[in-house]
VOGU-3710 file (C-alpha; in Angstrom, 3 decimals, decimal comma):
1> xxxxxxxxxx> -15,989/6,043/-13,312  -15,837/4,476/-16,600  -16,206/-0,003/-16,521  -12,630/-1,180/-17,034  -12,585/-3,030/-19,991  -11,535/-6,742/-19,813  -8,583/-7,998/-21,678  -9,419/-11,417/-22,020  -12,369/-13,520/-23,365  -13,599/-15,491/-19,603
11> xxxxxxxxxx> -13,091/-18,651/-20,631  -9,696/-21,048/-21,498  -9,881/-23,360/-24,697  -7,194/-25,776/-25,803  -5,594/-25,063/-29,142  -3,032/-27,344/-31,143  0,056/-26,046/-31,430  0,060/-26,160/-34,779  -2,964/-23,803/-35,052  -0,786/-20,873/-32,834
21> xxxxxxxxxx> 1,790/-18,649/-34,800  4,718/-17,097/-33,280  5,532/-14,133/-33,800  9,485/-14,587/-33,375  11,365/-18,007/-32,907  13,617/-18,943/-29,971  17,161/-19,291/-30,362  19,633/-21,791/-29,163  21,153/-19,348/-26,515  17,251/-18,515/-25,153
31> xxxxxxxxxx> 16,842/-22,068/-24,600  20,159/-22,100/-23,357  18,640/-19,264/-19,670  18,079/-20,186/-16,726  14,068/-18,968/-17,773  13,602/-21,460/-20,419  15,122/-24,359/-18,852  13,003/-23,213/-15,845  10,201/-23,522/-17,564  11,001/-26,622/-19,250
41> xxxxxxxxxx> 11,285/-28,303/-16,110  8,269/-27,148/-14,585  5,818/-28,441/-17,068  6,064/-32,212/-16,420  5,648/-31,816/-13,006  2,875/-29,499/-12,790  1,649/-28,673/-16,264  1,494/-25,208/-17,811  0,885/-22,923/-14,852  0,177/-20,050/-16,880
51> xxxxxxxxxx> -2,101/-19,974/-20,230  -0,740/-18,996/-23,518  -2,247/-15,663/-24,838  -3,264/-15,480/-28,695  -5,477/-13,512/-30,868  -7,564/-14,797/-33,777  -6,712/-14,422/-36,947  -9,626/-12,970/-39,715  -7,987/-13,613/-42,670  -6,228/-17,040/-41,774
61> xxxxxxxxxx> -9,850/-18,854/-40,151  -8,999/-21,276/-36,921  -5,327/-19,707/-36,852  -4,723/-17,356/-34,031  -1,662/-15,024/-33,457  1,011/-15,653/-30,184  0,557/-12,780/-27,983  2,630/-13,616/-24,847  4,171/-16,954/-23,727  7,103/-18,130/-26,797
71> xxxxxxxxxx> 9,238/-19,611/-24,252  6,733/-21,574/-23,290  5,230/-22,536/-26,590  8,504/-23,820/-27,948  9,138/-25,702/-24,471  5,719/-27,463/-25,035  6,758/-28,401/-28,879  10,976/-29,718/-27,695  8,299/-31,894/-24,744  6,511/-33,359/-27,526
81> xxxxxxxxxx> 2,610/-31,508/-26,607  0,508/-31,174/-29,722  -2,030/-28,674/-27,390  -1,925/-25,700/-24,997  -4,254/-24,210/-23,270  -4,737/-20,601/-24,151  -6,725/-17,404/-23,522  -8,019/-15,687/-25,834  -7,227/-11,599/-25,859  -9,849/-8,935/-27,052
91> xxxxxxxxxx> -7,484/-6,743/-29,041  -4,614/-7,238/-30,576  -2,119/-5,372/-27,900  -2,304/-7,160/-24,381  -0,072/-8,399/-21,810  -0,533/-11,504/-19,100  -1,662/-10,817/-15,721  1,964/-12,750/-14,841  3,732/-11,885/-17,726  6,975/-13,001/-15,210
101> xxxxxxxxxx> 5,968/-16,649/-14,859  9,992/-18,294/-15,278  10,610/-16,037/-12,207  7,157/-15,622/-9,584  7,198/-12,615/-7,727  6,835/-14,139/-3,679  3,113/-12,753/-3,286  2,030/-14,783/-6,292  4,333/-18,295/-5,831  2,205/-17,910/-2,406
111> xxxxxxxxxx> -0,633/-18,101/-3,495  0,525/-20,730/-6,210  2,037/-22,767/-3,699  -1,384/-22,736/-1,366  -3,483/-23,385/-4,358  -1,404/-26,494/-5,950  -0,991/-27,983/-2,576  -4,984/-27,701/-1,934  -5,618/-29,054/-5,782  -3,256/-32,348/-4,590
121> xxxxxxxxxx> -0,012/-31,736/-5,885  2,319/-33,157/-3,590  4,908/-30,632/-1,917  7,787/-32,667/-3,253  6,836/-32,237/-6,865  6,810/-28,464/-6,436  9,597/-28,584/-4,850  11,309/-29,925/-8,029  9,487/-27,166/-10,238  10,402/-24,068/-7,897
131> xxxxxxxxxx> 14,035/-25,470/-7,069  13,466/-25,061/-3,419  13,893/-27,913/-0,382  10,414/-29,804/0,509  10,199/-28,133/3,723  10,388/-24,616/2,416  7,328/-25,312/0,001  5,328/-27,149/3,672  6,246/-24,023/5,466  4,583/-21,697/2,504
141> xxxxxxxxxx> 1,740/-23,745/2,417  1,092/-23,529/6,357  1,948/-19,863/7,061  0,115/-19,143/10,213  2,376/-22,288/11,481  5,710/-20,439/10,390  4,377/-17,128/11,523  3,896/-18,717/14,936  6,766/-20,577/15,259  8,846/-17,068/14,785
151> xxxxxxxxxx> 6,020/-15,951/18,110  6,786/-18,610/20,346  10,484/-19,495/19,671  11,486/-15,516/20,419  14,881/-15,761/18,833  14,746/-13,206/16,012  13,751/-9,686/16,676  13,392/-8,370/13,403  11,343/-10,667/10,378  10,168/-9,688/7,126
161> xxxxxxxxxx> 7,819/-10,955/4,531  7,638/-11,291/1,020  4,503/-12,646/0,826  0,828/-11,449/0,467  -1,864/-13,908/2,354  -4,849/-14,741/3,314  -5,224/-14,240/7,406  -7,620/-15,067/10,013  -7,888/-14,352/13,740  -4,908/-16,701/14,507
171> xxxxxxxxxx> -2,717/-14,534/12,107  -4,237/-11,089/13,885  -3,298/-12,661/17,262  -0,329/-13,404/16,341  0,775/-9,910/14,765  -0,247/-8,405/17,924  1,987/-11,004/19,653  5,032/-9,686/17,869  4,106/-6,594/18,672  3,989/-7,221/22,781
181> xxxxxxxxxx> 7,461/-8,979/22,840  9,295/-6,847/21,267  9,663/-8,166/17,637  9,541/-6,345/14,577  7,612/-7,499/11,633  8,323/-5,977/8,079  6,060/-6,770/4,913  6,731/-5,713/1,284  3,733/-2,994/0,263  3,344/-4,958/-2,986
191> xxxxxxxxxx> 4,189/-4,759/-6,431  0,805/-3,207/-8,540  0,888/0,297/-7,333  -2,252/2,154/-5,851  -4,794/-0,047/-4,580  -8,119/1,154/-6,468  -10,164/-0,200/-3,136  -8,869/-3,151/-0,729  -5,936/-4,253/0,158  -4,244/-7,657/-0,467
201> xxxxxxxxxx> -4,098/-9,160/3,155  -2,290/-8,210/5,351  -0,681/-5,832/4,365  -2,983/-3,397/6,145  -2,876/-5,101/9,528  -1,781/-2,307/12,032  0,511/-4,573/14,040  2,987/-5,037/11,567  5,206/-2,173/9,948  4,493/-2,050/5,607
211> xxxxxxxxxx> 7,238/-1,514/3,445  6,627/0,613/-0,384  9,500/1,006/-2,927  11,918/3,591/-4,081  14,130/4,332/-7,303  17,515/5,225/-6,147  19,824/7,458/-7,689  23,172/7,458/-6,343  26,220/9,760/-7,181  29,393/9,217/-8,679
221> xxxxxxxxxx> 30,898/8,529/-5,825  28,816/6,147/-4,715  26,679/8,527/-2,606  22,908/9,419/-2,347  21,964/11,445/-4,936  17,842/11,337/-4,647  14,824/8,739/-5,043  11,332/8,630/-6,726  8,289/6,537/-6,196  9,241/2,826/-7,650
231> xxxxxxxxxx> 6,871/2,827/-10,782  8,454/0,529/-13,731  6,100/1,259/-16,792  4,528/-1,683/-18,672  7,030/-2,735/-21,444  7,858/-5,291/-24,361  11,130/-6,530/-24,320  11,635/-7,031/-28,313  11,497/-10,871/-27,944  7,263/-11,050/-28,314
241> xxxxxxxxxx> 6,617/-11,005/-24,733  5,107/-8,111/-22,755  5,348/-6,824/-19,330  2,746/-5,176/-16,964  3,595/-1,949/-14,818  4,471/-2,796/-11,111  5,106/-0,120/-8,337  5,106/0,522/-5,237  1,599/-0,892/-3,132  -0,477/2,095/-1,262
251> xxxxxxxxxx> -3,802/2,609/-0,134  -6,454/3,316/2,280  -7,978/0,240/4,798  -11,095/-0,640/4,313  -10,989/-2,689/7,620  -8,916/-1,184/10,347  -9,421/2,579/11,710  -6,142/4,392/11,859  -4,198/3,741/14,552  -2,738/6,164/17,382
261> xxxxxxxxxx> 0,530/6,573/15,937  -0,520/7,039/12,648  -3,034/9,961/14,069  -1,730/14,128/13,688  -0,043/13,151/10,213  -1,207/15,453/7,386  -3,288/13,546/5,076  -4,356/17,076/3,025  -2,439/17,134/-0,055  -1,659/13,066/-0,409
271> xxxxxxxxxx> -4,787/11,972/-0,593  -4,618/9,542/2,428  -7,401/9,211/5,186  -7,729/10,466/8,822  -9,782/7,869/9,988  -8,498/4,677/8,055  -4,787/2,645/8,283  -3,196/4,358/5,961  0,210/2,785/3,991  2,760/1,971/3,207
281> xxxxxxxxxx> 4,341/3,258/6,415  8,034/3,727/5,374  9,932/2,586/2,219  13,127/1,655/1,067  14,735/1,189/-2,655  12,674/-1,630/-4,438  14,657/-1,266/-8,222  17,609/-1,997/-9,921  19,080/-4,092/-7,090  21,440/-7,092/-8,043
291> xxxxxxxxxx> 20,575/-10,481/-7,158  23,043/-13,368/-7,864  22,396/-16,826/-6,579  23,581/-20,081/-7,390  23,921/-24,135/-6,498  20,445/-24,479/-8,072  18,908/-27,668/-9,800  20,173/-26,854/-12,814  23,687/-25,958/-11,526  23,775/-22,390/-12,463
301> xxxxxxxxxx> 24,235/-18,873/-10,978  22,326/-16,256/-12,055  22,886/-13,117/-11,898  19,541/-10,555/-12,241  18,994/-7,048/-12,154  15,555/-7,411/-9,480  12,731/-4,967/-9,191  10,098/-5,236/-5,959  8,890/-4,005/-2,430  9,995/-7,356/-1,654
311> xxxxxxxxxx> 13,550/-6,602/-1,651  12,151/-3,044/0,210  11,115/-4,975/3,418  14,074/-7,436/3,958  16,329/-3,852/4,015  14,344/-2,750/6,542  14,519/-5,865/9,069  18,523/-5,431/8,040  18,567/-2,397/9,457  16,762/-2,663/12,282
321> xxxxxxxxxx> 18,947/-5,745/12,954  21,926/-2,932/13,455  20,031/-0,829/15,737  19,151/-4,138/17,372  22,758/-4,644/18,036  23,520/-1,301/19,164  20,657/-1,768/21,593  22,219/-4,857/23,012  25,274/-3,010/23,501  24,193/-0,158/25,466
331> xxxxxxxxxx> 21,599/-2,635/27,365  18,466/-1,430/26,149  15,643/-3,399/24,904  15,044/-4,409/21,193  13,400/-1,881/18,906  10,083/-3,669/18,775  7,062/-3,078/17,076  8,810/0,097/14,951  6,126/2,169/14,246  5,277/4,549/17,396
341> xxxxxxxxxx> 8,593/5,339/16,896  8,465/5,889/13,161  5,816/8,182/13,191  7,292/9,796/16,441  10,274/10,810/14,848  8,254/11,682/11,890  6,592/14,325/13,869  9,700/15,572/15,608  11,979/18,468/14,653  14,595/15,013/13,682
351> xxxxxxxxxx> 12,407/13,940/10,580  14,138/15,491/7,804  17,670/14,187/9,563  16,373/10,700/9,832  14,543/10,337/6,787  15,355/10,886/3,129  11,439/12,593/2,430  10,466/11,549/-0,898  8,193/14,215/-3,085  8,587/13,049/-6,772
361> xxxxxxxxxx> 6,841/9,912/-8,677  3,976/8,134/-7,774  2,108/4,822/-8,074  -0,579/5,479/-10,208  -2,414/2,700/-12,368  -5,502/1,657/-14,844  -7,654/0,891/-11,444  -6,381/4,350/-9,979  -5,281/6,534/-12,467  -5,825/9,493/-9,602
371> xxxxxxxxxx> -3,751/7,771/-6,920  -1,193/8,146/-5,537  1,637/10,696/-5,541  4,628/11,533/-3,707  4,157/14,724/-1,707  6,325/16,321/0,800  5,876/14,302/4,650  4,046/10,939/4,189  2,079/9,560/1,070  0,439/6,341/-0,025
381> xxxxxxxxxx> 3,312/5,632/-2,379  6,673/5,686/0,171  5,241/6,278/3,554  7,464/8,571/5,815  10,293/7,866/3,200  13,539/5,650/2,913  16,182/5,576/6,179  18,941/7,588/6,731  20,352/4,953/8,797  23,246/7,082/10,483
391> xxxxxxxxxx> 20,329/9,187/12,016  17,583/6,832/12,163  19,117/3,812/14,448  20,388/6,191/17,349  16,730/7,753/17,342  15,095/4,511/17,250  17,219/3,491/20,309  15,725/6,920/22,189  12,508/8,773/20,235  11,233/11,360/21,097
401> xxxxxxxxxx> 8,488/11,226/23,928  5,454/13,444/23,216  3,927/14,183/27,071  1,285/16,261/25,073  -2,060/14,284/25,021  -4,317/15,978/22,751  -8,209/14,754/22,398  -10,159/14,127/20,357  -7,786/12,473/18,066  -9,692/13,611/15,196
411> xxxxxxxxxx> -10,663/17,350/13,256  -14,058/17,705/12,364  -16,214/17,919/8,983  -18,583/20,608/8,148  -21,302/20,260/5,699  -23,913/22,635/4,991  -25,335/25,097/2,738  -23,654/28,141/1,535  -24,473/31,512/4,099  -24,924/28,322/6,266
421> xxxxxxxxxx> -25,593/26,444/8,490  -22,978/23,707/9,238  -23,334/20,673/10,996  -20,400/20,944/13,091  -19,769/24,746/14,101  -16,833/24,150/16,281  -14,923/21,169/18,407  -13,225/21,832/22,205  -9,659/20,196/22,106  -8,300/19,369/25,603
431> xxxxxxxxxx> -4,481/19,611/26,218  -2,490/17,883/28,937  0,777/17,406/29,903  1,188/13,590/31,307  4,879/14,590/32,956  6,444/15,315/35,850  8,098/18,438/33,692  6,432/21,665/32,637  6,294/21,852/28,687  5,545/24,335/26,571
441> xxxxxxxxxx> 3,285/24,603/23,483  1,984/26,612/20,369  -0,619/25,930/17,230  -0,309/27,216/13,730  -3,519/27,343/12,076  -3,177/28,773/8,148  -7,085/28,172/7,325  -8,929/31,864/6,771  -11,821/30,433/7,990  -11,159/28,656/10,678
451> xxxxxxxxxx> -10,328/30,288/14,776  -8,523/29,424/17,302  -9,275/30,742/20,584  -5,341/30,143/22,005  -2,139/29,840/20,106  0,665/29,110/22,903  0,885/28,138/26,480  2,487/26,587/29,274  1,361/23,596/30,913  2,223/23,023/34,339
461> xxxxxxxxxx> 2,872/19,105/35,134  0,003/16,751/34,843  -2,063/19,742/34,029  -4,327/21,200/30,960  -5,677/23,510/29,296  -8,587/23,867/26,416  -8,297/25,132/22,911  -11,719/25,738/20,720  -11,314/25,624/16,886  -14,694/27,230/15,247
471> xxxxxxxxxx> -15,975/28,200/11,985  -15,574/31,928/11,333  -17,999/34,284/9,135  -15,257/33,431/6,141  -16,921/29,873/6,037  -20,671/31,631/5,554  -18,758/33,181/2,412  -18,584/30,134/0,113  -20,862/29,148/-2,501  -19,949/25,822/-3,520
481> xxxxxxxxxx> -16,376/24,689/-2,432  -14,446/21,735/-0,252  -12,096/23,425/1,685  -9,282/21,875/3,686  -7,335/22,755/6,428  -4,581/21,605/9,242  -4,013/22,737/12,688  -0,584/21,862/13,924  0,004/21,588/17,863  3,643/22,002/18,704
491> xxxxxxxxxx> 4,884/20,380/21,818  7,908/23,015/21,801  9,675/21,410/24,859  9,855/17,983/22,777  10,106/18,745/19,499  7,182/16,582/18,416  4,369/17,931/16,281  0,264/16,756/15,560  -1,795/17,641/13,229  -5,592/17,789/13,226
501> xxxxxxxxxx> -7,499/18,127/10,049  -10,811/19,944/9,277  -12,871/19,754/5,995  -15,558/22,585/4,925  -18,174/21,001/2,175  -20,481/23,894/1,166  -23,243/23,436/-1,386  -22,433/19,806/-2,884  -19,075/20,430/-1,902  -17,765/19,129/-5,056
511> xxxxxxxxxx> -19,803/16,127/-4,488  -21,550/14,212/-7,420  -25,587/14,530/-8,188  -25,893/10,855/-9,112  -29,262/9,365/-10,267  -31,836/6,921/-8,862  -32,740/3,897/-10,356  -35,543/5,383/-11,042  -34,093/8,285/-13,601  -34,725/10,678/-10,955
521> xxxxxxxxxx> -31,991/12,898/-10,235  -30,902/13,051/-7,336  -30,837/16,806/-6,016  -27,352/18,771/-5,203  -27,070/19,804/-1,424  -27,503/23,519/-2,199  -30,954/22,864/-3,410  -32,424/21,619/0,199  -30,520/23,537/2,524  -33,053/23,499/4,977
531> xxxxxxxxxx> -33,105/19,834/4,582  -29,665/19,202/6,341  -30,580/16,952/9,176  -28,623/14,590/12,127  -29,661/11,504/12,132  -27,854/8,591/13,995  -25,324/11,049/14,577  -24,085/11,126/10,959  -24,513/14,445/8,524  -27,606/13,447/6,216
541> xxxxxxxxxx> -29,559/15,043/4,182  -33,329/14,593/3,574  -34,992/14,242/-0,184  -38,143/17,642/-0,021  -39,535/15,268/-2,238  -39,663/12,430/0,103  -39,656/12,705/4,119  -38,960/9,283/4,809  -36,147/9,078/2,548  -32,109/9,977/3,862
551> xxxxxxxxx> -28,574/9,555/1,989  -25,382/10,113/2,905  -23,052/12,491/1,270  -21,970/9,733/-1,195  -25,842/9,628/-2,203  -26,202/6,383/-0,608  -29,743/5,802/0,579  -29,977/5,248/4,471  -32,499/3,063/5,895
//
């Protein structure tokens, strides 16, 4: 992977004003918005949250060009500053890491709030800058004490979040919490697309249901028409300032193994993981939704056209609220921690009634230009997809019930040399039925080179039954090559489906031959294959040219 280039010089100087040049000048009826006056406000109290970006000029020495941040360079000259601090950008066409400062998205006023609080600004002086009461900007700044209020006063079963934070254990125990009483907890995905490697807390905790973003297109009528993967390129808007790309959040944990419910989904063709949380686990439409609000300090209303997964997870706690209701009404319990019932649907002959399955778009970015893209069942950009509420609250109130216990929970990798040998040859799957009903069962297995040894059965109650999946002589066939492949148990009597995946690395497998410190290259797999060893029960190989010295398939060196 190529080093991302930096943007910015890694330092902040202070210019004088009258050393920047704009590139356009504000008008009356800018400074007129809710933004500018906003910002005009806010400096004051808190100073100038956000840098200035400029570029210097070679033929006009000491004079450097505005990039990004006019509305706030004229509301420093109508205060009276003579200075700003400013960064300094390495080329010419750049945009702010919070190109939106007038108007914070809630993952980064968060973290604003947390770190002005801890620097001693008083609550009641942000208060005045972000135009919310006192208590609101305590609350932020104390989350785990909000979060746990919501535990132990009980009253609402459905929350969301907006926000992106730092947790610790009390946080943890208090998702889990949630989930034991019977609350749901929703949180927005984020706002930069693909994570490139981990994710902004917490929004991979696997107590708590994450929410991506959709583009919706709706008829003339007013109907559903179709959606795509939220992705808003980056943009100027004409008036000097530019904008960075946001889409939906998605990615892989780095710290949590996937959970039960999330286990038998396909992960083959969207690039997600069978042994990590994957998310975001559902989505909902993140884009061109109108906000108005009003009574604020400056006695407006405004009226915006909002993008961001955190209008996604509120949605989602909405509806939820209305299966809530109809739950209360029947005399059932609360919906609860949604996901085992998400994914249980998901797996059940009632997905593609319950869910609108989005396959188009994706979240891509600079850190992951790879990553991710919509595919057909769940992906890292919209989870299991957006509601179809008519279908989706009546089979939250009764999902599906999947008596089929299948273990292990997991396929099975194969690495070796081509003509073989593999490390794994074959796994023994045991299948029971945990009811008081008979139920019966098939398997679909489309990989040439893998067998079965049963495809269908019956299953008595609180009985089982064994299936083997092997390697077959069409695995001894491949030269180099990663091959894929799914296994599909159907729990015909249910409806419900789960999927085990097996991967086939021959030779390097597609792997890279990276190099040593040394200069040394590093040898391919296909040029030891008697070298392939266990050790520690992970698949190794061995360096001919050393004894003593194992890596991992990644070509990291184990001790």
């Amino acid at each position: 992977m190529s080093e991302m280039k930096i943007g910015f010089e890694l330092r902040k100087i202070r210019l004088a004003l009258e050393n920047i040049l704009p590139m356009r000048l504000v008008k009356a009826e800018e400074k007129a918005t809710y933004r500018f006056k906003a910002i005009i406000g806010s400096i004051p109290e808190v100073g100038l949250v956000e840098p200035l970006v400029v570029y210097p000029q070679k033929d006009l020495p000491g004079k450097y060009m505005l990039k990004n941040g006019h509305l706030r360079y004229f509301a420093l000259q109508d205060l009276g500053k003579t200075e700003a601090d400013c960064l300094i950008a390495t080329d010419d066409e750049c945009y702010t890491y919070n190109a939106r400062i007038s108007r914070l998205p809630p993952i980064q006023e968060h973290k604003m709030i947390v770190k002005a609080v801890n620097n001693g600004v008083s609550p009641e002086r942000l208060a005045v800058v972000l135009n919310m009461p006192v208590r609101v900007v305590q609350a932020t700044a104390q989350i785990n004490d909000v979060l746990n209020r919501m535990a132990t006063d009980d009253l609402a079963k459905q929350l969301s979040c907006s926000y992106g934070f730092d947790i610790n254990l009390s946080t943890v125990q208090i998702f889990q919490q949630y989930a034991a009483q019977g609350q749901s907890f929703f949180l927005a995905s984020g706002d930069a697309g693909a994570y490139p490697a981990a994710i902004d807390e917490p929004a991979d905790d696997p107590y708590i249901t994450v929410v991506g973003g959709t583009t919706l297109t709706m008829t003339t009528g007013e109907a559903w028409s179709s959606e795509t993967a939220w992705l808003t390129p980056a943009f100027s808007d004409g008036l000097g300032d530019n904008y960075p790309e946001e889409a939906t959040g998605g990615g892989v944990s780095l710290a949590y193994p996937i959970p039960s419910w999330q286990q038998g989904i396909s992960m083959t063709a969207n690039q997600g993981s069978t042994t990590m949380r994957n998310l975001p686990d559902v989505s909902s439409v993140a884009n061109n939704i109108n906000i108005v609000w009003g009574n604020d300090l400056i006695g407006e209303s405004m009226d915006w056209a909002e993008g961001g997964t955190s209008l996604a997870a509120p949605l989602w706690a909405g509806l939820v609220a209305l299966a809530n209701e109809q739950a209360a009404a029947n005399g059932q319990p609360p919906v609860g921690f949604a996901n085992p019932a998400l994914y249980a649907i998901a797996k059940s002959t009632s997905y593609q009634s319950c869910f609108h399955d989005i396959t188009t778009g994706g979240n891509t970015n600079s850190s992951s230009p790879t990553k991710y893209w919509a595919t057909a069942g769940y992906d890292l950009c919209t989870g299991l997809g957006t509601p179809n509420g008519a279908n989706l609250i009546p089979a939250l109130l009764s999902p599906p019930l999947d008596n089929l216990r299948i273990t292990p929970s997991l396929g099975f990798t194969a690495v070796g040399p081509g003509g073989g040998p593999f490390t794994v040859a074959s796994q023994t799957y045991t299948l029971k039925n945990t009811s008081s009903t008979p139920l019966n069962w098939s398997l679909v297995n489309t990989s040439s080179w893998l067998t079965v040894s049963s495809t269908s059965g019956n299953l008595s109650a609180r009985t089982s039954t064994t299936v083997t999946i092997s390697l077959n002589p069409a695995a001894n066939n491949f030269l180099i090559n990663h091959a894929s492949g799914n296994v599909v148990f159907n729990n015909l009597t249910a409806g419900t489906t789960q999927n085990r995946q097996f991967d086939l690395y021959v030779g390097n497998g597609g792997l890279p031959s990276t190099r040593r410190k040394s200069g040394r290259p590093r040898p391919a797999l296909c040029k030891y294959s008697d070298a392939v060893v266990s050790k520690n029960s992970h698949a190794v190989f061995l360096d001919t040219a050393r004894s003593d010295q194992y890596f991992d398939l990644t070509g990291k060196k184990l001790l």
